[in-house]
Chimera marker file (.cmm) of the C-alpha trace (Angstrom):
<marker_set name="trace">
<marker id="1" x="0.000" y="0.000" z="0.000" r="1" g="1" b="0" radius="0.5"/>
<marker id="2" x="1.292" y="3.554" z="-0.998" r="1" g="1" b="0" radius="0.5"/>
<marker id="3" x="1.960" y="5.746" z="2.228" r="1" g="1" b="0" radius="0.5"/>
<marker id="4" x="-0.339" y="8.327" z="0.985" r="1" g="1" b="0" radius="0.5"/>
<marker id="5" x="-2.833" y="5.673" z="0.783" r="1" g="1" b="0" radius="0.5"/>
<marker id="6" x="-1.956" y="5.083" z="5.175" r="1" g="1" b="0" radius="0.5"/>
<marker id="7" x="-1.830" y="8.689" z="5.884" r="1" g="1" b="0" radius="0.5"/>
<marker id="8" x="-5.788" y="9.103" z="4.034" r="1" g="1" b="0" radius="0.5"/>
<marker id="9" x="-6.963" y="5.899" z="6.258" r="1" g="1" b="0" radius="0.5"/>
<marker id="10" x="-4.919" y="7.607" z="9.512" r="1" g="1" b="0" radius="0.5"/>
<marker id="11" x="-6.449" y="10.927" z="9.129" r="1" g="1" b="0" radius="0.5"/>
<marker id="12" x="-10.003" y="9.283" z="8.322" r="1" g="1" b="0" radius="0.5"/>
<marker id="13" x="-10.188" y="7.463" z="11.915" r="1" g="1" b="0" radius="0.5"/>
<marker id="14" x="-8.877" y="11.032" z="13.377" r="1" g="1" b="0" radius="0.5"/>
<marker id="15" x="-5.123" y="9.487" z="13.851" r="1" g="1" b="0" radius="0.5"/>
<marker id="16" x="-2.978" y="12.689" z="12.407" r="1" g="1" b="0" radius="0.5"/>
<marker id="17" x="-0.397" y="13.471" z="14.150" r="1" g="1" b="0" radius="0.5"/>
<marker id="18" x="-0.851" y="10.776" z="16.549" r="1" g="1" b="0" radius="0.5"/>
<marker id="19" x="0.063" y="7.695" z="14.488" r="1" g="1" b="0" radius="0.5"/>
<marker id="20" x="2.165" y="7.752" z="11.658" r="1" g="1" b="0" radius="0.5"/>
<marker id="21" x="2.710" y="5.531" z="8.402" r="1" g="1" b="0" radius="0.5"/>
<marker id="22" x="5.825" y="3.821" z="10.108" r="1" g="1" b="0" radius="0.5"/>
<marker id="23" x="4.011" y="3.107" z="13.703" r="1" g="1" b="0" radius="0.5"/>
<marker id="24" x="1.478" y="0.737" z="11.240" r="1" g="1" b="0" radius="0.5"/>
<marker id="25" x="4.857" y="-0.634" z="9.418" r="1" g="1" b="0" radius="0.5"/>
<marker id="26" x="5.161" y="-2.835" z="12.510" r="1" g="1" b="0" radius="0.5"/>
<marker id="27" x="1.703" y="-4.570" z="12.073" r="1" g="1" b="0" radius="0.5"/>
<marker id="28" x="2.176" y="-7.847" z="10.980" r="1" g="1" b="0" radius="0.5"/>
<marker id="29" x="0.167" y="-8.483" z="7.821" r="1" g="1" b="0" radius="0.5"/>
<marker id="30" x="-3.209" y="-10.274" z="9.470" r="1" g="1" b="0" radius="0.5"/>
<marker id="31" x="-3.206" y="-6.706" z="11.546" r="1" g="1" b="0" radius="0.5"/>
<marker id="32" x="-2.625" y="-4.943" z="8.684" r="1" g="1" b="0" radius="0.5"/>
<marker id="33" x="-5.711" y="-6.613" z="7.224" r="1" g="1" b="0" radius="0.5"/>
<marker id="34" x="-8.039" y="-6.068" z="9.703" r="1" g="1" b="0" radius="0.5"/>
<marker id="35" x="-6.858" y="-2.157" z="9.894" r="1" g="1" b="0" radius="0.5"/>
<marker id="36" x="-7.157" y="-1.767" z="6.376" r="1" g="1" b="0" radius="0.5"/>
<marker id="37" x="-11.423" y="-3.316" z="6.194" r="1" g="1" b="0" radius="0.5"/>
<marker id="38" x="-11.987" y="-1.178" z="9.565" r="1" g="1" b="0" radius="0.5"/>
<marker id="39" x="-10.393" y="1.860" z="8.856" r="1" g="1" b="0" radius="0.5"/>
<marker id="40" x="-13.353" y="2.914" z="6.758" r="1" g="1" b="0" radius="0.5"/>
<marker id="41" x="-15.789" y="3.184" z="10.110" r="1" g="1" b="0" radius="0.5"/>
<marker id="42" x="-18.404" y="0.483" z="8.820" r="1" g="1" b="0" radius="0.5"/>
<marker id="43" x="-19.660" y="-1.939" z="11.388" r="1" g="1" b="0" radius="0.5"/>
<marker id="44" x="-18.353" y="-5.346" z="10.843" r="1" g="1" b="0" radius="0.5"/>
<marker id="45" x="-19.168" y="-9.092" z="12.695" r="1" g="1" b="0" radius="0.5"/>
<marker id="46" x="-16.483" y="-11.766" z="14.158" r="1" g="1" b="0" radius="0.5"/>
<marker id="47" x="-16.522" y="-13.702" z="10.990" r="1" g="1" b="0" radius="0.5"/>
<marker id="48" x="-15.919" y="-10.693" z="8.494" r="1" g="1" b="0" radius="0.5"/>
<marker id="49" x="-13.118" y="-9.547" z="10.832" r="1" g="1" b="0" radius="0.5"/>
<marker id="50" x="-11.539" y="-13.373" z="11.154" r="1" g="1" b="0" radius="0.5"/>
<marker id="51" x="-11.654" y="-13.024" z="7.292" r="1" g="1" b="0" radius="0.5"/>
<marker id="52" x="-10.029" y="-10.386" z="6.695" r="1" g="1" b="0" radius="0.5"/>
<marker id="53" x="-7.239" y="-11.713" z="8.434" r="1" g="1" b="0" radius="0.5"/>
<marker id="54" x="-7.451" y="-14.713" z="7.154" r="1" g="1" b="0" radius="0.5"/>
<marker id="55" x="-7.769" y="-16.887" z="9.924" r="1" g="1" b="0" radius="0.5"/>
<marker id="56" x="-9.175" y="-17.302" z="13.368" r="1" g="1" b="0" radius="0.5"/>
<marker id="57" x="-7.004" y="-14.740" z="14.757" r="1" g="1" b="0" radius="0.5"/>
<marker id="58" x="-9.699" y="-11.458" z="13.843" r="1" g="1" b="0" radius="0.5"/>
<marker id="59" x="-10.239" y="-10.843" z="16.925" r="1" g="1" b="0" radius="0.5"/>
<marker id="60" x="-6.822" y="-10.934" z="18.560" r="1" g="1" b="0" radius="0.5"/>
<marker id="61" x="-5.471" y="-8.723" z="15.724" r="1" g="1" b="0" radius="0.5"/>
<marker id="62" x="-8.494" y="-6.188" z="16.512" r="1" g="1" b="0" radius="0.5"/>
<marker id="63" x="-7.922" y="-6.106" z="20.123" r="1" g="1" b="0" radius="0.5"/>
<marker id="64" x="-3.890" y="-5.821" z="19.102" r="1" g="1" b="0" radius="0.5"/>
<marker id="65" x="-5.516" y="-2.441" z="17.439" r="1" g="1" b="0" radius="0.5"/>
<marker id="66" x="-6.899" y="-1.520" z="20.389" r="1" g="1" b="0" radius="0.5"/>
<marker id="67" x="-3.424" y="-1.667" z="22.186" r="1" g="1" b="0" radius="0.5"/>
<marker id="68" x="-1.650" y="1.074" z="20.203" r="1" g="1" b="0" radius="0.5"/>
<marker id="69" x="-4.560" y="3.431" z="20.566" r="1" g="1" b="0" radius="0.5"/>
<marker id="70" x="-7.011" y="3.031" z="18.164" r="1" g="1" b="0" radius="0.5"/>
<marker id="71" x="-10.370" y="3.308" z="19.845" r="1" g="1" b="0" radius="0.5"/>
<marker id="72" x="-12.958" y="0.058" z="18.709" r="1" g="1" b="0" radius="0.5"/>
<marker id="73" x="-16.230" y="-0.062" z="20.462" r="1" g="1" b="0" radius="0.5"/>
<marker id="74" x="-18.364" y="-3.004" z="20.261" r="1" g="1" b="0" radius="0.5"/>
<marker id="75" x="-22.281" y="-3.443" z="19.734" r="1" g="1" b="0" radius="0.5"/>
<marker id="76" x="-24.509" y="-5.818" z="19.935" r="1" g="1" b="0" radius="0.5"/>
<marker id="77" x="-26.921" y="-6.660" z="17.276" r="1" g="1" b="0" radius="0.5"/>
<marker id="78" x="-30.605" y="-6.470" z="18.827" r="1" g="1" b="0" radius="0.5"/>
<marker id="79" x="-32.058" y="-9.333" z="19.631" r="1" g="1" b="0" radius="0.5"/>
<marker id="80" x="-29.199" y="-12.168" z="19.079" r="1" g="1" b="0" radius="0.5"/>
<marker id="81" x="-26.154" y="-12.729" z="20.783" r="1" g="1" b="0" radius="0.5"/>
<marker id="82" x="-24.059" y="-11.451" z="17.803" r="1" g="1" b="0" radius="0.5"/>
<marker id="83" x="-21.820" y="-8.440" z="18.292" r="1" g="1" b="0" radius="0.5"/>
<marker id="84" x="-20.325" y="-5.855" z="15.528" r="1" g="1" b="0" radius="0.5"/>
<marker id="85" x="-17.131" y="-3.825" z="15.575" r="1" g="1" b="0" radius="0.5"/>
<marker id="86" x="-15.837" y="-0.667" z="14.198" r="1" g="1" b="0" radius="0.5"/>
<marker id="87" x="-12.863" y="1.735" z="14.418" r="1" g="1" b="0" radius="0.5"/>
<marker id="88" x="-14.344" y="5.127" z="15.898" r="1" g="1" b="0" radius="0.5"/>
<marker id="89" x="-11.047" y="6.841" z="15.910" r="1" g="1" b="0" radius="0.5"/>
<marker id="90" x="-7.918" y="6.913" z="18.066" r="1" g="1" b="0" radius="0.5"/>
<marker id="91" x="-7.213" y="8.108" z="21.583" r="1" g="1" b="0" radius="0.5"/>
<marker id="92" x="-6.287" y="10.986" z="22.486" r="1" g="1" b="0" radius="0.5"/>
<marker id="93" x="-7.377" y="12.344" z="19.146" r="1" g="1" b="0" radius="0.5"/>
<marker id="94" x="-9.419" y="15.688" z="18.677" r="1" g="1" b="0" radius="0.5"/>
<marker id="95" x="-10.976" y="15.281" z="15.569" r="1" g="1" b="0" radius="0.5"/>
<marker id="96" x="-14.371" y="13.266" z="16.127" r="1" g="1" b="0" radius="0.5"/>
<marker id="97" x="-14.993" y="10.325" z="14.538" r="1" g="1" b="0" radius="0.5"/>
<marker id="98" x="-16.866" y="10.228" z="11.176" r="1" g="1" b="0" radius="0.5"/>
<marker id="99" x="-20.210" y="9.438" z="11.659" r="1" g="1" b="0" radius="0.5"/>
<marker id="100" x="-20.908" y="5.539" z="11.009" r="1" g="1" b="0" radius="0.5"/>
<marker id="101" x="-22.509" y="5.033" z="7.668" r="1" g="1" b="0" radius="0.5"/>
<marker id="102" x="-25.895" y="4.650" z="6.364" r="1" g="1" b="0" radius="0.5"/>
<marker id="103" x="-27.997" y="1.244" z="6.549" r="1" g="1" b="0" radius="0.5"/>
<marker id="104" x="-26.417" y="0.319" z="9.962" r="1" g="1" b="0" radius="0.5"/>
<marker id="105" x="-27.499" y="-3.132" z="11.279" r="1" g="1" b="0" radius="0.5"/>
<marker id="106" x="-29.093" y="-1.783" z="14.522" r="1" g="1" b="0" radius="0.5"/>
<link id1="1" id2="2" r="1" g="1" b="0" radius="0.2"/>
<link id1="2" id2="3" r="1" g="1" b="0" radius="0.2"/>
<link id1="3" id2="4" r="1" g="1" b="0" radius="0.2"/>
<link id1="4" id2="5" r="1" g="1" b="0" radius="0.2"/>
<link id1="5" id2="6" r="1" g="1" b="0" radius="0.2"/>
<link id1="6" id2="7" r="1" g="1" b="0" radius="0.2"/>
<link id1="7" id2="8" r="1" g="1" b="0" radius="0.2"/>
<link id1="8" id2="9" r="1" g="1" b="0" radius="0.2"/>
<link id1="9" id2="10" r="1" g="1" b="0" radius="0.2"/>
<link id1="10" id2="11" r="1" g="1" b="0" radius="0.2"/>
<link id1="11" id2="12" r="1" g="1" b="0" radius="0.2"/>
<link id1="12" id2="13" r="1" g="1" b="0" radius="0.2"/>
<link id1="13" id2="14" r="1" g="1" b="0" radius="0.2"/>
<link id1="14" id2="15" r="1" g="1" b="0" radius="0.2"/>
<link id1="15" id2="16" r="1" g="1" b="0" radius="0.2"/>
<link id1="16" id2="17" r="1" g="1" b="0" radius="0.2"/>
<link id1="17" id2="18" r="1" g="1" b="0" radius="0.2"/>
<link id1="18" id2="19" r="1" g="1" b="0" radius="0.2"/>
<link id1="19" id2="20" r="1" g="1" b="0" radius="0.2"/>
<link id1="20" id2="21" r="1" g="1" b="0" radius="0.2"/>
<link id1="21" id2="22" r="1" g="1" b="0" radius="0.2"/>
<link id1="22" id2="23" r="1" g="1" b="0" radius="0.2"/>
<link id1="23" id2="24" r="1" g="1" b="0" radius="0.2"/>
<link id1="24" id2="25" r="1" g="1" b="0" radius="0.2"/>
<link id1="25" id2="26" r="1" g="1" b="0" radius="0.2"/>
<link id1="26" id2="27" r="1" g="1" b="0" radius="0.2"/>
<link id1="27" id2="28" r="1" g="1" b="0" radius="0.2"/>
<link id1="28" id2="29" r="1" g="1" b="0" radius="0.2"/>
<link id1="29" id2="30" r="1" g="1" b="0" radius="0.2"/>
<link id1="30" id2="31" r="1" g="1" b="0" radius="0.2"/>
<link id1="31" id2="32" r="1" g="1" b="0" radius="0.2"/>
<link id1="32" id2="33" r="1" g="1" b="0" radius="0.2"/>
<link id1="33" id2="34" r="1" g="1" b="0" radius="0.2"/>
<link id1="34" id2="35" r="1" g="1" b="0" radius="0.2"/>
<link id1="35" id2="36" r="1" g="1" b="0" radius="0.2"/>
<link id1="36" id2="37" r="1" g="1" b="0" radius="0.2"/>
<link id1="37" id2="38" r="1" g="1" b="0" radius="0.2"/>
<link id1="38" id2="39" r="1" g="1" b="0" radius="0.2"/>
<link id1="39" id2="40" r="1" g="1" b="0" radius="0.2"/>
<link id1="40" id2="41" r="1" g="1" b="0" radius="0.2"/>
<link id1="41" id2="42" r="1" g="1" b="0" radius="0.2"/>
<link id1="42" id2="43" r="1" g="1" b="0" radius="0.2"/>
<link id1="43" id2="44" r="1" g="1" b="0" radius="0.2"/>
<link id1="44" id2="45" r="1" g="1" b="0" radius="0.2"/>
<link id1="45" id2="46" r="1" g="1" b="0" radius="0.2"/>
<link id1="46" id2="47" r="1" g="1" b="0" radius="0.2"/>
<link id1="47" id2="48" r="1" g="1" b="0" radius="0.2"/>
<link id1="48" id2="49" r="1" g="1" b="0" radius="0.2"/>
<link id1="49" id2="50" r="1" g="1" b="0" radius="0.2"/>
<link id1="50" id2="51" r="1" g="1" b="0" radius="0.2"/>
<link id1="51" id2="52" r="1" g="1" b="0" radius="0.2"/>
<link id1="52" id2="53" r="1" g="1" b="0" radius="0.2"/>
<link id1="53" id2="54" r="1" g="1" b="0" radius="0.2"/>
<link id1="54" id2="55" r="1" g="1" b="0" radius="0.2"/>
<link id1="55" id2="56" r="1" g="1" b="0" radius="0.2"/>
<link id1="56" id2="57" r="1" g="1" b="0" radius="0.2"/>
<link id1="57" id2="58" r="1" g="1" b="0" radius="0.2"/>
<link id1="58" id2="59" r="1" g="1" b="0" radius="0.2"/>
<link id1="59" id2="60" r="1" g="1" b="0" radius="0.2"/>
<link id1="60" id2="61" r="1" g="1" b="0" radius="0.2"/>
<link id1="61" id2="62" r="1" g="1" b="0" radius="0.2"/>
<link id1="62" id2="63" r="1" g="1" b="0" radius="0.2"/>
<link id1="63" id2="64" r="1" g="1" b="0" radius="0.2"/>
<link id1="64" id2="65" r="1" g="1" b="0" radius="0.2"/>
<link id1="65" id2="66" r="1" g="1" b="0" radius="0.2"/>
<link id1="66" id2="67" r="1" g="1" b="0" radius="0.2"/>
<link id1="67" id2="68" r="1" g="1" b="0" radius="0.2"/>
<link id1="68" id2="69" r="1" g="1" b="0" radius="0.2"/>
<link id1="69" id2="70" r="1" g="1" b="0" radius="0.2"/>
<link id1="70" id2="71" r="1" g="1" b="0" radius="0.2"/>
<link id1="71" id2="72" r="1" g="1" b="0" radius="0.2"/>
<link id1="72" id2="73" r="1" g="1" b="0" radius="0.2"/>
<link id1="73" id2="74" r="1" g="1" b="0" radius="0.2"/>
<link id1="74" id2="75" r="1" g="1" b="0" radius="0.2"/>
<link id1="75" id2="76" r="1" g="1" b="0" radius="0.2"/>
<link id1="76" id2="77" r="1" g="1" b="0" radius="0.2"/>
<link id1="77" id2="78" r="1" g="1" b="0" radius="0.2"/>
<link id1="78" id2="79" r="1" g="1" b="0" radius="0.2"/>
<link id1="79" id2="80" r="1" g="1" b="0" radius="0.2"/>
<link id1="80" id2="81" r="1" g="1" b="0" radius="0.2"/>
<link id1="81" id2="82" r="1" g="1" b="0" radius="0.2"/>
<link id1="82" id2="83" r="1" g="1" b="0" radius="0.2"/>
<link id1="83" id2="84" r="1" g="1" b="0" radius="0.2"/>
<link id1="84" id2="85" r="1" g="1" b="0" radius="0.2"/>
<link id1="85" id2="86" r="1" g="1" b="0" radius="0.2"/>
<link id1="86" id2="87" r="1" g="1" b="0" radius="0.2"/>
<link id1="87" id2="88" r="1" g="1" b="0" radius="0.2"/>
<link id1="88" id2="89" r="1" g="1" b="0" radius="0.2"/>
<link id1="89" id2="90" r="1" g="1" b="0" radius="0.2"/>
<link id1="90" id2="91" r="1" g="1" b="0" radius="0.2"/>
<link id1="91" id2="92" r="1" g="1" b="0" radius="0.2"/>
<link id1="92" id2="93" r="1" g="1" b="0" radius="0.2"/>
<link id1="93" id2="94" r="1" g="1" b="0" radius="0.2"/>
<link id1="94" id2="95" r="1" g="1" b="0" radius="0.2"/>
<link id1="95" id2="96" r="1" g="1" b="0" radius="0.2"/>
<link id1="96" id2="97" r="1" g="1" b="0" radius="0.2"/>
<link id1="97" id2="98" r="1" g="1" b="0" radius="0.2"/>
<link id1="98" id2="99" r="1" g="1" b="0" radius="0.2"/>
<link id1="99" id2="100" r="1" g="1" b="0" radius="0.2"/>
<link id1="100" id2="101" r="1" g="1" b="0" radius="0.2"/>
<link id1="101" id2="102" r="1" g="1" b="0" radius="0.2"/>
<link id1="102" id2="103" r="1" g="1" b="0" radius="0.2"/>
<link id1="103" id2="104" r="1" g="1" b="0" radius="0.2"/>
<link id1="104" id2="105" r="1" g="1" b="0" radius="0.2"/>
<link id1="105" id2="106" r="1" g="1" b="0" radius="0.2"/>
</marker_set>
């Protein structure tokens, strides 16, 4: 990926001048993944995020996310036990989040 195309997804979740290009050069490539489908502040499920990284790891490469500072809240889809994920921004960040898009599943 083109380090213009990093900067656009860092200053989409509200990340400039807190994370850089080269602090997401460390992410191994399943994190990578799941950073990459997330960054665009869509709601996605357990199974979407396990295959974007390819494997059973989703969720431990989302909560890895979470780690460095990028802020992920969790919701639960009414009336089943399934839950949904999104990146909302990153701490200590003063831009707000973009608003989550159209045809949400709640």
């Amino acid at each position: 990926m083109e380090k213009r195309d990093v900067e656009r997804q860092i200053r989409a979740i509200g990340g400039e001048g807190i994370v850089t290009p080269e602090d997401l050069s460390v992410f191994c490539e399943q994190r990578w993944r799941v950073f990459k489908m997330m960054s665009d502040g869509r709601w996605y499920t357990r199974p979407q995020i396990e295959a974007a990284a390819r494997g059973a790891d989703g969720l431990r490469r989302m909560r890895q996310l979470r780690d460095v500072g990028i802020v992920i809240p969790r919701r639960r889809i009414q009336g089943t036990r399934t839950f949904v994920y999104r990146i909302s921004g990153i701490r200590g960040s003063a831009q707000k989040p973009s608003p989550p898009p159209q045809g949400s599943l709640f």
